[in-house]
C-alpha positions in Angstrom: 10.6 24.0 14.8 6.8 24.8 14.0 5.0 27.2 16.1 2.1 25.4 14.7 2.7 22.1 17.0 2.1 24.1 20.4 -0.4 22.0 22.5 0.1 22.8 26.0 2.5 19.7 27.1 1.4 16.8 29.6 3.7 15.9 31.9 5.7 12.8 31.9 9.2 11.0 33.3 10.9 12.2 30.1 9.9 15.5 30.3 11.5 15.6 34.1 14.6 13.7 32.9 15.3 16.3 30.6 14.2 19.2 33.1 16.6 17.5 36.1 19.4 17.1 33.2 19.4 20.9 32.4 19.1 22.1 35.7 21.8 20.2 36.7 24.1 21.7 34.2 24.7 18.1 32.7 23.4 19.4 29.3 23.6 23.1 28.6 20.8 22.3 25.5 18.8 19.6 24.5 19.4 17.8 21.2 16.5 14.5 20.5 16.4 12.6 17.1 13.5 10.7 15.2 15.4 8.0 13.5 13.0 6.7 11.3 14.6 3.3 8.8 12.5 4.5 5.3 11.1 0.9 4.9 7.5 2.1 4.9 5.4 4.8 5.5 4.8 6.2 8.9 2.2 5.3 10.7 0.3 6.3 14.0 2.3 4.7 16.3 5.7 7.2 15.0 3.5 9.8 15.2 3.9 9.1 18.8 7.4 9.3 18.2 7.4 12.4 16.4 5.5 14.4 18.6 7.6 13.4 21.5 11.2 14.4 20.4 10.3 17.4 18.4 7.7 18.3 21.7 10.9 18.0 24.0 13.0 19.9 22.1 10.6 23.1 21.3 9.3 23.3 24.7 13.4 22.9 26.2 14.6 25.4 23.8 16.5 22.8 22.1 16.7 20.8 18.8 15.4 17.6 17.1 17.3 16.2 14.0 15.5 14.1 11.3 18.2 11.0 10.5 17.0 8.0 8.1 18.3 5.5 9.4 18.9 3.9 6.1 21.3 0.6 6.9 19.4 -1.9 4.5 18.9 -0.8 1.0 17.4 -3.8 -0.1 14.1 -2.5 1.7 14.3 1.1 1.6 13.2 3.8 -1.5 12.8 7.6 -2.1 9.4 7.0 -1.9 9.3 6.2 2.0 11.9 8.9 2.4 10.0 11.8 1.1 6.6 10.5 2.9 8.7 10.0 6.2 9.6 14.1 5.3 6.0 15.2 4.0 4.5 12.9 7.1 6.6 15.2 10.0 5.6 18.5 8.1 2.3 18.0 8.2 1.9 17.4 12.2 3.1 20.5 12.5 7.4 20.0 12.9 10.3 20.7 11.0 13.9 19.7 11.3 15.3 22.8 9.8 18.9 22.3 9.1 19.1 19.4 11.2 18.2 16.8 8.1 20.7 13.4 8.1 21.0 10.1 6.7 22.9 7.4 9.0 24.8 6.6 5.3 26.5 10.1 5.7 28.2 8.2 8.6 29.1 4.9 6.3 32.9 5.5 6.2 33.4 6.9 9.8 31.3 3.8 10.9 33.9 1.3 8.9 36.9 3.1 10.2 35.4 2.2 13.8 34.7 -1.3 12.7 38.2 -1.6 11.7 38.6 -0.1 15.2 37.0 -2.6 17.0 39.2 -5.8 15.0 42.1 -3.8 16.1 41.5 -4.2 19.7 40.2 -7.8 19.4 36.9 -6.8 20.2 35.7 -7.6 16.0 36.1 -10.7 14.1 35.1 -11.6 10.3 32.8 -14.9 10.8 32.1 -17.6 8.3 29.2 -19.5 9.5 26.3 -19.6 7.5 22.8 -17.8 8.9 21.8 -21.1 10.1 24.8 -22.2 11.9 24.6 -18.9 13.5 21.1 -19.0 14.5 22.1 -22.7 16.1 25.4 -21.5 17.6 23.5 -18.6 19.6 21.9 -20.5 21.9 18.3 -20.0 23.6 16.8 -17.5 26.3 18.1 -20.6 28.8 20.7 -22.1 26.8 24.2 -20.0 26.6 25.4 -19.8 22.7 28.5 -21.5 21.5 31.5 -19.4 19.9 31.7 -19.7 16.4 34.7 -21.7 15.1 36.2 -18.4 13.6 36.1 -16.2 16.6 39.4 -16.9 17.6 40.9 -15.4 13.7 43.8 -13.1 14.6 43.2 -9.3 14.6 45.2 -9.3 10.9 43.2 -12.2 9.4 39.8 -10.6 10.3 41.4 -7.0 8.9 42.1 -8.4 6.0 39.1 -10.2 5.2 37.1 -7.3 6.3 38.9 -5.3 3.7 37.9 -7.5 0.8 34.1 -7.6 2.2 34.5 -3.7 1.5 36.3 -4.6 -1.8 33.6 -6.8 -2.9 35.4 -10.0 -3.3 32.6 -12.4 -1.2 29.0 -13.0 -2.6 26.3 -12.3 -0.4 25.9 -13.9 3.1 29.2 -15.6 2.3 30.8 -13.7 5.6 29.8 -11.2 8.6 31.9 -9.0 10.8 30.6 -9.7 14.6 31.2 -8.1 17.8 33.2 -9.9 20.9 31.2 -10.2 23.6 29.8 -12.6 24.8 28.0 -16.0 24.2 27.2 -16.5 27.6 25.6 -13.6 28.0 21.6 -13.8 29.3 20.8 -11.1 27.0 21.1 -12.4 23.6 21.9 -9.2 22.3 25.2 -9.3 23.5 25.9 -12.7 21.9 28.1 -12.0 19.6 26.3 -9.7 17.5 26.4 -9.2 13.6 28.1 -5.9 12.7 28.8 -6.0 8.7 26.8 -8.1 6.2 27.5 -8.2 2.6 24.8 -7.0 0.0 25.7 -6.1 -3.3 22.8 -3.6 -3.9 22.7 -0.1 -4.9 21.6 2.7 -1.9 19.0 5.1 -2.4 21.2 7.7 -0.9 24.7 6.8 -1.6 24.5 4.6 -4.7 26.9 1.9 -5.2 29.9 2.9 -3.4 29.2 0.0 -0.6 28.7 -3.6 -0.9 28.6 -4.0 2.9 26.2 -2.4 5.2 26.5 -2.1 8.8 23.4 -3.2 11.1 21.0 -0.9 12.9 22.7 -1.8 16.5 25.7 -0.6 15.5 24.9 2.6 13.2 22.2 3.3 16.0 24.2 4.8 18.7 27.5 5.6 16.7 25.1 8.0 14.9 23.2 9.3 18.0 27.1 10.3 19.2 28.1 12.1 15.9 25.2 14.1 16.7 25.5 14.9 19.7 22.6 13.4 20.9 21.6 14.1 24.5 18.6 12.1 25.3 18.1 9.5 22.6 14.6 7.8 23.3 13.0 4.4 22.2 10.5 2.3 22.3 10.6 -0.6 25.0 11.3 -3.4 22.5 14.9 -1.7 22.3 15.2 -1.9 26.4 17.2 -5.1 25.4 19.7 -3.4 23.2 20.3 -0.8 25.4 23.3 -2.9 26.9 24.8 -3.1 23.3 24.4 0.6 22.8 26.2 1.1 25.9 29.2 -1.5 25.0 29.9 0.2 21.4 29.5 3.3 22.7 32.4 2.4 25.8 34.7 0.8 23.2 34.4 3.2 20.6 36.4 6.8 20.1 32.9 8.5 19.8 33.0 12.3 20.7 30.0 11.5 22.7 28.3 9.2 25.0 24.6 9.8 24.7 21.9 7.9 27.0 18.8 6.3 25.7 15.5 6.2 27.4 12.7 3.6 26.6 9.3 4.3 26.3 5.9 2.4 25.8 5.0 2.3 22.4 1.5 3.0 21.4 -1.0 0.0 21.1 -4.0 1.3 19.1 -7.4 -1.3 19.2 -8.9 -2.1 15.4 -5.7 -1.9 14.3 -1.9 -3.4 13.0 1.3 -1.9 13.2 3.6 -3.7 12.4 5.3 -2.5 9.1 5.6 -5.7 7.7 2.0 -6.8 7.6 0.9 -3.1 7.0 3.2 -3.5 3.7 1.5 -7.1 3.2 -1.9 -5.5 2.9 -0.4 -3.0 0.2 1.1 -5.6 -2.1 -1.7 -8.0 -1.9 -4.1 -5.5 -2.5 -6.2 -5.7 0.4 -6.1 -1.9 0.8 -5.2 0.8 -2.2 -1.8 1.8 -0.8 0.0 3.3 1.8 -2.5 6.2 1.9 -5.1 4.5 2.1 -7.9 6.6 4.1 -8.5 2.7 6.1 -5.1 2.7 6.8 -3.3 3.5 10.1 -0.4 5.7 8.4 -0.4 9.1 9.0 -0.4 9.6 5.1 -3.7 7.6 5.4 -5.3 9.3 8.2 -4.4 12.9 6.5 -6.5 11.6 3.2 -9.1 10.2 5.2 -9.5 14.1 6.9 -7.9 13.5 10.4 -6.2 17.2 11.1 -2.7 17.5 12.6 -4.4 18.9 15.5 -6.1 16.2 16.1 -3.5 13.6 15.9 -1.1 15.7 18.3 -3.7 16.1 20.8 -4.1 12.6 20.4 -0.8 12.3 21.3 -0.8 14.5 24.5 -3.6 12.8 25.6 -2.5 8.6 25.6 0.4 9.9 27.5 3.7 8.5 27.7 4.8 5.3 30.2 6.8 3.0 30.6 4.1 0.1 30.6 2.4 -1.0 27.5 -1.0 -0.3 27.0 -3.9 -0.8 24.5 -5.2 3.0 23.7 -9.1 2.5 22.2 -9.6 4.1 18.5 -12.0 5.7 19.9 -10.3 8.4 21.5 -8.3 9.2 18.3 -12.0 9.4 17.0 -12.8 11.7 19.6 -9.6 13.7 19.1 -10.6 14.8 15.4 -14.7 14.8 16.2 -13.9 17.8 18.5 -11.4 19.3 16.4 -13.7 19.5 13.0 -16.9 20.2 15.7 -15.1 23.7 16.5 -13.5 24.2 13.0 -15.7 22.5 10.3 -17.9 24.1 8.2 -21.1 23.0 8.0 -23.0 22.0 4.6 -26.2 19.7 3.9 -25.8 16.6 2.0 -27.8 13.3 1.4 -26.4 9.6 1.1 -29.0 7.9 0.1 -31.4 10.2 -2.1 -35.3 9.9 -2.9 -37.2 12.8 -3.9 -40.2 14.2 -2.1 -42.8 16.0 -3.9 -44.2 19.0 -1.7 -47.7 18.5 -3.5 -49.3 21.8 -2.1 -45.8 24.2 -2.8 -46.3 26.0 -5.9 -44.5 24.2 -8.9 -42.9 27.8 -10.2 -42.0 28.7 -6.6 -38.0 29.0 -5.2 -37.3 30.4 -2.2 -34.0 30.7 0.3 -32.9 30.3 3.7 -30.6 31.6 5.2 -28.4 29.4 7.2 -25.6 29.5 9.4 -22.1 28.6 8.4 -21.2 27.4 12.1 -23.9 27.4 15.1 -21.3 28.8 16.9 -18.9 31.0 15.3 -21.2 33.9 13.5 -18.0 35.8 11.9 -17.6 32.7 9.7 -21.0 34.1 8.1 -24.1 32.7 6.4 -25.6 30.7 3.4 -28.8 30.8 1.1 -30.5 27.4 0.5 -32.9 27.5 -2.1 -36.4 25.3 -1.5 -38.2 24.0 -3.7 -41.4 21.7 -4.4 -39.4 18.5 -5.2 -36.7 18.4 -2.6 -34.2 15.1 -1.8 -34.3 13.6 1.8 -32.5 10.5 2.9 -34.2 7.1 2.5 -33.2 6.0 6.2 -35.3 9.3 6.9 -38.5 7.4 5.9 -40.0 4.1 7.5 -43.7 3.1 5.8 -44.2 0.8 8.9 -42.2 2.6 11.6 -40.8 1.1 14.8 -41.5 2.4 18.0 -39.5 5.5 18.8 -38.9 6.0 15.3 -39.7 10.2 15.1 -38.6 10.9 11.1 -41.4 10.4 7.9 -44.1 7.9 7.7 -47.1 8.2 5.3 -49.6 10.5 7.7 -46.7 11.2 9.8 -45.1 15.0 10.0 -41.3 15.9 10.6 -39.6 19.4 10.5 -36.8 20.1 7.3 -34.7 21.0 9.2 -34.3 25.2 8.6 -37.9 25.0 6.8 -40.8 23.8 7.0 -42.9 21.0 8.6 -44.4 18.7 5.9 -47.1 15.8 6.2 -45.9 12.8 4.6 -49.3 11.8 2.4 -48.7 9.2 0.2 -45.7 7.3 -1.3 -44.8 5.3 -4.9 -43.3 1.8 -5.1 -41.2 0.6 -8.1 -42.1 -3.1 -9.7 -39.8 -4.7 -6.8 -41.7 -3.1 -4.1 -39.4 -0.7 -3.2 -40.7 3.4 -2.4 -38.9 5.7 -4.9 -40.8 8.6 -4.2 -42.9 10.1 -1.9 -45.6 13.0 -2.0 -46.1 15.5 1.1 -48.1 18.8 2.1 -46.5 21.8 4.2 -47.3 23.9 6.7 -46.9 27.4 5.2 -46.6 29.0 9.1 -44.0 26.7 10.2 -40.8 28.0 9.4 -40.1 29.5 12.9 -39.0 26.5 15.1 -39.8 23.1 14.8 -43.7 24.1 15.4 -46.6 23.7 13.5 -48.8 27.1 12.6 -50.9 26.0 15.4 -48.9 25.6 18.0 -47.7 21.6 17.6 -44.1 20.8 18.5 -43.0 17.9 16.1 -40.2 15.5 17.3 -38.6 14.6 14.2 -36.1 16.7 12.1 -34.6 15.6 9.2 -32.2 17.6 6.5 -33.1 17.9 3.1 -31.9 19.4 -0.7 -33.9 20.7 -3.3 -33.7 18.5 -6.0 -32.9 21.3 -8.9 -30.3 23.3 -7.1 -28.1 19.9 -5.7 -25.2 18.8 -7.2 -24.1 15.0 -7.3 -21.1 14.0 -5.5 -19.5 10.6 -4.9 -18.8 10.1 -0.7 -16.8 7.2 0.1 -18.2 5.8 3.8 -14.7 4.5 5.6 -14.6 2.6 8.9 -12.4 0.6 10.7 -10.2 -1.5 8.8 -10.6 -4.5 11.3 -13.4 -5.7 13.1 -12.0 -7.1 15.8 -10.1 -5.0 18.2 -7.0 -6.6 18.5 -7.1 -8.9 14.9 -3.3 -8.8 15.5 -3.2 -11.3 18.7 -0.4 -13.8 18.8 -1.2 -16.9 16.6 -4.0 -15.6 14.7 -3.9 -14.3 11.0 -4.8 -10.8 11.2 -6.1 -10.9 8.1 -9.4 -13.0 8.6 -10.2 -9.9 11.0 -10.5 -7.5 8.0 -14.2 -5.6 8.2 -15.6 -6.1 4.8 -17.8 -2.9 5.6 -14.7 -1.0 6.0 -15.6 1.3 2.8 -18.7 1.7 1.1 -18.7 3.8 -1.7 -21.5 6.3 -3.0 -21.4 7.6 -6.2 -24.9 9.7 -6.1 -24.7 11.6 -3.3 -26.5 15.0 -3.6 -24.9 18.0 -2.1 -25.0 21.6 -1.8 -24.0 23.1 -5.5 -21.6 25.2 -4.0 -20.0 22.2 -2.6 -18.5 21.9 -6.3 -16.2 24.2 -5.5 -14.7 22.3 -2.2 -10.9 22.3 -2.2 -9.1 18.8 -1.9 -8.5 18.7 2.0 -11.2 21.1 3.1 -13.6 19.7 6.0 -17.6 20.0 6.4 -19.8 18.6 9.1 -22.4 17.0 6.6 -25.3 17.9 9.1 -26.9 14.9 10.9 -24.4 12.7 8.9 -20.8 13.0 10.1 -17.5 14.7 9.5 -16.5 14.5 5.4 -13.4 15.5 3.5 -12.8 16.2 0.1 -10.2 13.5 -0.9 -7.0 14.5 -1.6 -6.1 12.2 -4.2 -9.3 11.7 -6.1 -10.6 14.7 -6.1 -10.9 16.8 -9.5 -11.4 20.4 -9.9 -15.0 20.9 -9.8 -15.9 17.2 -9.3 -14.5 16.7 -5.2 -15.0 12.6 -3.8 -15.8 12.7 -0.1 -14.7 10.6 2.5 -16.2 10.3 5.8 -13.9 10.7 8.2 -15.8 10.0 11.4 -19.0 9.7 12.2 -20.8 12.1 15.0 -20.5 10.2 17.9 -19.5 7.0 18.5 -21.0 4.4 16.5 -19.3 1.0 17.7 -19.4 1.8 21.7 -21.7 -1.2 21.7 -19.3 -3.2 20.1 -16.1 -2.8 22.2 
């Protein structure tokens, strides 16, 4: 287990089940699981997850396993399983030797299926998906009993041995539990065990041709391990009876208990793996990792810090009662980390040169800067002025609303670590539009954001000179959705997708020394926001930056 991952812990009913369970001598240690199916990549929502059962087990002296629970082959691939792996290292947790794959359990987990015929508690079923979807009934109809459920034990044996031998097509038969079809919860309905799918496994190749269901790998794996407190999300508060029933009418050498809690509801966004896969393959997003995307791969390229996500974590809490958690407090949660830890740097989005008219042309000079307000022992800078130096063109307004404090022609406004300049004159392009402007210093001005005669000026602005930047490409990410819950029952969540979500940059202009910026390494752009080299795109003297969040809130007034 990471020390990394040591946030101090907010309390919570698990944490006191776990605490009553040891003090009672019921468990002598605590063993947790995150049981991730590698269908997709991970996304905010497991990170919940992950934080949780690895939390427990550090802070209870105990351990958590990693197990793929990889029953479906038709949807899973390497590629999922080593993000799941690269996606829990990064938050700060590892599994140590505690790495497994329900498919280890494959033939242990037909040998109780064979169990189960043998007490008359299994049968081999021959109705088609349909006829079993029709014979199950409704949440206030009871379900009938499929015509086959009353096979003897050594008809069902026998065809479950040729499903294993591979002698049925696909879909053609089903091995399902005896419960029953009466039951109110529908999970206890007879349910599926065994379906047949002749397709090769990521981890164990072709030596099956059936493959048992989650339900029944779930807790038949959980007991293997050894599993003391095997938690959930509330959608499987409903199985819980099922992983009770296998678990009483198996030979497990355990009987672990799961617990169900809320899973996390996060505004702007989707998580549902399905339509999170949908935006990959229709190319509505550029992959799993995309920086809009709510995956933890995504949020890591985009510059959200582990620390951020896990304090994240602490801070939504964990319930029983579902809830809608804003985005802005995951925002908030990586603003304050990269406000204490960031670097800061100057930069400018949207370039135009100012000519400081009365600055000697043959003149250079340097200032020396601080590389965080706050923390002197990460040291200092030089940044070399200039008479043509590169402002922002939002810094500028040639007929300025009220309030507006930055540059106007006859206007002044202090760069920021320099000087104060007077904005004098300005030059428009055929289309109308100002591509340059001309200004005078204030030679005496450098101390403060004071004039040499004693006049405080409101605006400050930040600034480059224009021979010493270097040119950059920053990619502007937002939200992915505009609306802050685009996935709402009924509605295509896609029609919700904000068409400003990225905006790309390619000439920036940034400190030269920003050439040098490692893929992964964070700077608060001054004035601008919190950027990230990218990860991915990034090339050895040539970084792309992506904004990871802004410096406050931007959509408050949106919510």
């Amino acid at each position: 287990m990471s020390t990394e991952a040591t946030n101090t812990p907010t309390a919570n009913f698990l944490r006191t089940i776990v605490s009553d369970d040891l003090a009672s001598g019921k468990h002598q240690t605590v063993v947790t699981r995150f049981p991730p199916e590698p269908n997709g990549y991970l996304h905010i929502g497991h990170a919940k997850s992950i934080c949780l059962n690895f939390g427990l087990a550090r802070d209870f002296g105990g351990v958590c396993h990693l197990r793929f629970d990889d029953t479906n082959p038709v949807k899973e691939d390497t590629e999922y399983i080593e993000s799941i792996k690269e996606s829990v290292r990064w938050l700060g947790f590892d599994w140590g030797e505690h790495l497994y794959h329900a498919s280890e359990y494959f033939e242990q987990l037909y040998q109780w299926a064979e169990y189960l015929i043998g007490q008359g508690k299994a049968y081999v079923d021959d109705l088609s998906p349909e006829q079993m979807k029709e014979y199950r009934g409704t949440l206030t109809e009871a379900g009938k009993e499929s015509p086959f459920r009353g096979r003897t034990v050594e008809e069902s044996l026998d065809q479950f041995r040729r499903m294993r031998a591979g002698e049925f097509t696909d879909g053609m038969k089903v091995l399902r539990a005896k419960i029953d079809m009466a039951s109110p919860n529908m999970n206890l309905r007879d349910p599926v065990l065994y379906r047949i799918l002749h397709t090769s496994h990521p981890h164990v190749g072709d030596a099956w041709c059936i493959y048992p269901m989650y339900d029944f790998t779930h807790g038949q794996s959980d007991a293997i391990e050894g599993i003391t407190h095997s938690i959930c999300t509330l959608e499987f508060e409903s199985h819980r009876p099922l992983y009770e029933w296998f678990l009483e009418n198996l030979p497990v050498p355990a009987k672990p208990r799961q617990y169900e809690f809320a899973r996390l509801n996060l505004s702007y966004t989707v998580m549902s793996k399905r339509k999170l896969q949908e935006l990959v393959q229709t190319g509505l997003v550029n992959g799993w990792d995309d920086p809009r995307m709510p995956t933890i791969m995504g949020l890591k390229r985009r510059g959200f810090t582990p620390a951020s996500i896990r304090t994240f974590c602490d801070r939504i809490g964990v319930g029983r009662s579902d809830a809608w958690i804003g985005y802005e407090l995951l925002e908030d949660c990586v603003r304050n980390d990269l406000n204490d830890n960031a670097l800061r740097a100057m930069a400018v989005l949207h370039p135009i040169k100012l000519i400081i008219d009365n600055y000697p042309e043959d003149k250079t000079e340097e200032f020396e800067v601080a590389n965080h307000p706050s923390k002197p022992e990460l040291g200092t800078r030089k940044l070399p002025f200039s008479r043509e130096i590169i402002i922002d063109v939002d810094d500028f307004m040639e007929n300025p609303s009220k309030g507006f404090h930055r540059l106007t022609v006859g206007g002044e406004v202090k760069l920021k670590y320099a000087y104060v300049v007077k904005c004098t004159g300005m030059i428009k392009d055929e289309q109308g539009r100002v591509v340059e402007l001309h200004a005078d210093y204030d030679p005496g001005s450098t101390n403060g954001p004071m004039t040499s005669d004693g006049r405080k000026i409101k605006g400050v602005i930040h600034w480059l000179s224009a021979p010493h930047a270097a040119t950059v490409e920053a990619r502007l990410f937002d939200r992915l959705f505009s609306d802050a819950n685009p996935d709402r029952g009924g509605a295509d969540y896609k029609q919700f997708l904000n068409p400003e979500s990225l905006q790309t940059l390619p000439e920036c202009r940034v400190e030269a020394a920003l050439l040098a910026t490692a893929p992964g390494q964070s700077f608060q752009f001054e004035r601008l926001g919190y950027f990230c080299a990218d990860q991915k795109d990034s090339q050895p003297g040539k970084p792309v930056f992506n904004r990871v969040v802004t410096l406050r809130d931007t959509w408050g007034g949106k919510n």
